[in-house]
C-alpha positions as CSV (number, residue, x, y, z in Angstrom):
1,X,-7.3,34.4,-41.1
2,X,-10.9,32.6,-41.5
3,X,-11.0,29.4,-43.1
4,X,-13.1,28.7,-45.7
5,X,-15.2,25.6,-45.0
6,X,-14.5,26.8,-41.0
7,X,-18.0,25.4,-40.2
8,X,-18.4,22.1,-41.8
9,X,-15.1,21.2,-40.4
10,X,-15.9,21.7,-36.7
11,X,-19.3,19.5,-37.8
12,X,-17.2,16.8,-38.9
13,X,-14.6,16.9,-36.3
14,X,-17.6,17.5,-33.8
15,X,-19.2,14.5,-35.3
16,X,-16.3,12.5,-35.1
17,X,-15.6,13.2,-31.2
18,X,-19.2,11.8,-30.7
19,X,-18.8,8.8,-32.6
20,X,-15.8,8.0,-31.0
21,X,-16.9,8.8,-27.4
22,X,-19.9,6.0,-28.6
23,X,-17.8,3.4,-29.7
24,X,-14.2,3.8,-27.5
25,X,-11.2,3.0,-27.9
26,X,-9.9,-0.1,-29.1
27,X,-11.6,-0.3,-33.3
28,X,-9.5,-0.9,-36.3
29,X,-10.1,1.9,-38.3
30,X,-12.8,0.7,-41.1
31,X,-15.2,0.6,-37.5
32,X,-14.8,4.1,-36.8
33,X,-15.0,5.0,-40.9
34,X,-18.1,3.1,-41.3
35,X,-19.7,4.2,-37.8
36,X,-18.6,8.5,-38.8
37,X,-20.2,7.7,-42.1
38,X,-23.2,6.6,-41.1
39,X,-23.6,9.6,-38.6
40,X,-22.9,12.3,-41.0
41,X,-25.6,10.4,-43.2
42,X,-27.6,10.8,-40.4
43,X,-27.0,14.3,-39.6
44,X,-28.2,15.2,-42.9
45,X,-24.4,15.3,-44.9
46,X,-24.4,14.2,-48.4
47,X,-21.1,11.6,-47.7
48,X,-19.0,9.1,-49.9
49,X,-17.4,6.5,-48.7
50,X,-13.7,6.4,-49.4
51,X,-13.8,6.8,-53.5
52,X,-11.0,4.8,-55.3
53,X,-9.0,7.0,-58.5
């Protein structure tokens, strides 16, 4: 079975792994949201931050 969005996934959870190996262990949560966001801004990623309904 082959996932649809198989690629951008591995991006972001590639992306992820390297922000996280920047900052360690140790962040509340908004630190590592903000910090991912940035980088996939960076990377080229049209992003949002978290959108409230």
């Amino acid at each position: 079975m082959e996932l649809l969005h198989a690629n951008l996934t591995d991006a972001i959870i590639k992306t992820f792994y390297e922000v996280y190996n920047e900052l360690g262990y140790g962040f509340l949560e908004k630190v590592y949201q903000n910090a991912l966001f940035l980088e996939l801004k960076n990377k080229g990623y049209q992003v949002e931050a978290q959108i409230a309904k």
